[in-house]
NUPA-333546 format. One record per residue (C-alpha): residue in one letter; x, y, z. Coordinates in steps of 0.5 Angstrom, whole numbers, plus 500, padded with zeros to 3 digits. Layout:
<pts>
AXYZ...
</pts>
This chain:
<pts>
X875343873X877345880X869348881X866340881X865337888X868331890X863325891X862327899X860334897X855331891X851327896X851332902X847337896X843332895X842331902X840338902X836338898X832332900X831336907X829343903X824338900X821336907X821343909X817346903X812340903X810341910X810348910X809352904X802353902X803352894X808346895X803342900X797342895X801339889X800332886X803329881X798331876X799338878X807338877X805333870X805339865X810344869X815338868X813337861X815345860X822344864X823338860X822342853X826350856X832345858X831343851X832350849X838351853X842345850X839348843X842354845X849351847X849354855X852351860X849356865X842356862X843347862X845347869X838352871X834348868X837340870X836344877X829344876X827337873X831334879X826338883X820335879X824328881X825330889X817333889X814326886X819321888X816325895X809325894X810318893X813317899X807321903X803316898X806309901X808307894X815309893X821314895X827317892X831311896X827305892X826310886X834310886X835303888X830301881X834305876X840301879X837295878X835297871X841300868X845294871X841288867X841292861X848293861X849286861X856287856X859291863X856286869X855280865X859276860X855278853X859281848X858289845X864292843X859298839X853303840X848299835X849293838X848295845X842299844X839293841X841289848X837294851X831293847X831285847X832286854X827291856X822288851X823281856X823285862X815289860X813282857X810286850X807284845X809288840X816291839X813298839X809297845X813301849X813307844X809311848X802314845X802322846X809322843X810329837X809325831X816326829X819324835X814317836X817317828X824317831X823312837X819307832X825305828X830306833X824299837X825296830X833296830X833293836X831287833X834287826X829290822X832295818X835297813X842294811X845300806X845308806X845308799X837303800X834309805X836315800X832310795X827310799X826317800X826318792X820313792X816316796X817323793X815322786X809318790X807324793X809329787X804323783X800326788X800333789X804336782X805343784X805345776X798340775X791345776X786339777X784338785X787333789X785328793X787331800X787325804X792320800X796327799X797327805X798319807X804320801X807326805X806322811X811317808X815322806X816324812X818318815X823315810X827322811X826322819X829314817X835316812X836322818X838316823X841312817X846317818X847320825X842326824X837327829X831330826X828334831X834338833X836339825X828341824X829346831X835349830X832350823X826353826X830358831X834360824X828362821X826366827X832370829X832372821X824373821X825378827X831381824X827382819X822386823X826390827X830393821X823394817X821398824X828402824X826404817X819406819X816401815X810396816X811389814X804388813X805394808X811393804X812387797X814381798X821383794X822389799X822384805X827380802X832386802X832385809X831378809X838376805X840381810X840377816X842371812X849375811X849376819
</pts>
């Protein structure tokens, strides 16, 4: 642990940084045209090769990529200063405030001895603070499906409508597929009715996500780790194929599988 920085070393890099920022807005040609719907999808991207880093389980990649997000947030928190609207001064101050209300069990009297009753506070809270309507008002609309799925249920715990025992969501997800099987039976030859099928497969797919939480998996990591499995084994797969002079393209489905069961070895 002899690496970290002491508290004055923290905010002295910070400081730097700041000052890097100035130099490079007033300065560099790229830097000075950006706005904040210019860096929008560029922080959508920092956001998601953070995400493959923390994935990856790389400490160094993690720190590269924590670096160019509080990049992004120094850049827009600069343009909003140039705009009259906000720095990073009273962006800073905000969250403080933020985190300090919704943390009422550290600065108030209210009691919260465990997570879950914790994150309810939050959402009773922030539910007060944005005045919404509804529970799930805050749920923003361009999530992935699968996330906005996870962050929906997560808004209905905050209030207490969930299910109370494991064994009642795994029920749930047995129901839903035998709807979906009376749906779209594989062994069946008749033609199905695609939009119902698909409703029911929705439904399965949101008591799985459900039953997931139920039992502290998160369902996007375990769907990406599984799709970062089938690619190291599918490109395991074309190499070995290419080393023997192959063409997957022209080979069986059974001799692709020699390599396939393979890579599953490794």
């Amino acid at each position: 642990m002899s690496n970290l920085s002491t508290r004055a070393e923290q905010l002295a890099a910070f400081d730097r940084l700041l000052t890097i920022m100035d130099e490079l807005r007033a300065q560099c040609p790229w830097d000075k045209k950006q706005t904040t719907e210019s860096l929008r999808h560029l922080t959508i991207e920092e956001t998601f090769e953070l995400s493959d880093a923390i994935l990856e389980g790389n400490p160094e990649e993690i720190k590269k990529e924590l670096g160019d997000i509080l990049l992004h947030i120094v850049f827009y928190a600069k343009i909003g200063s140039e705009e009259g609207n906000f720095d990073i001064a009273t962006l800073t101050n905000a969250l403080c405030e933020k985190l300090i209300r919704r943390h009422p069990h550290i600065y108030g009297d209210t009691q919260a001895n465990d997570a879950d009753t914790v994150s309810q506070n939050w959402e009773k809270i922030k539910l007060k603070e944005k005045g919404n309507v509804s529970v799930l008002g805050g749920v923003p609309k361009s999530l992935p499906a699968l996330i906005k799925a996870m962050r929906i249920q997560e808004k209905a715990l905050g209030v207490g409508f969930d299910w109370e025992e494991k064994h009642q969501v795994w029920e749930k997800v047995e129901e839903e597929m035998q709807e979906f099987k009376a749906e779209f039976n594989a062994a069946a030859n008749a033609e199905i009715d695609k939009e119902k099928a698909t409703g029911e497969f929705g439904d399965l797919l949101f008591s799985l996500i459900n039953y997931a939480r139920f039992i502290d998996i998160n369902p996007e990591e375990a769907l990406e780790r599984t799709n970062l499995k089938f690619i190291k084994r599918f490109q395991y797969l074309e190499n070995s194929a290419k080393s023997a002079g192959k063409n997957l393209s022209e080979m069986t489905l059974a001799e692709m599988d020699v390599y396939w069961n393979e890579a599953k070895k490794q």
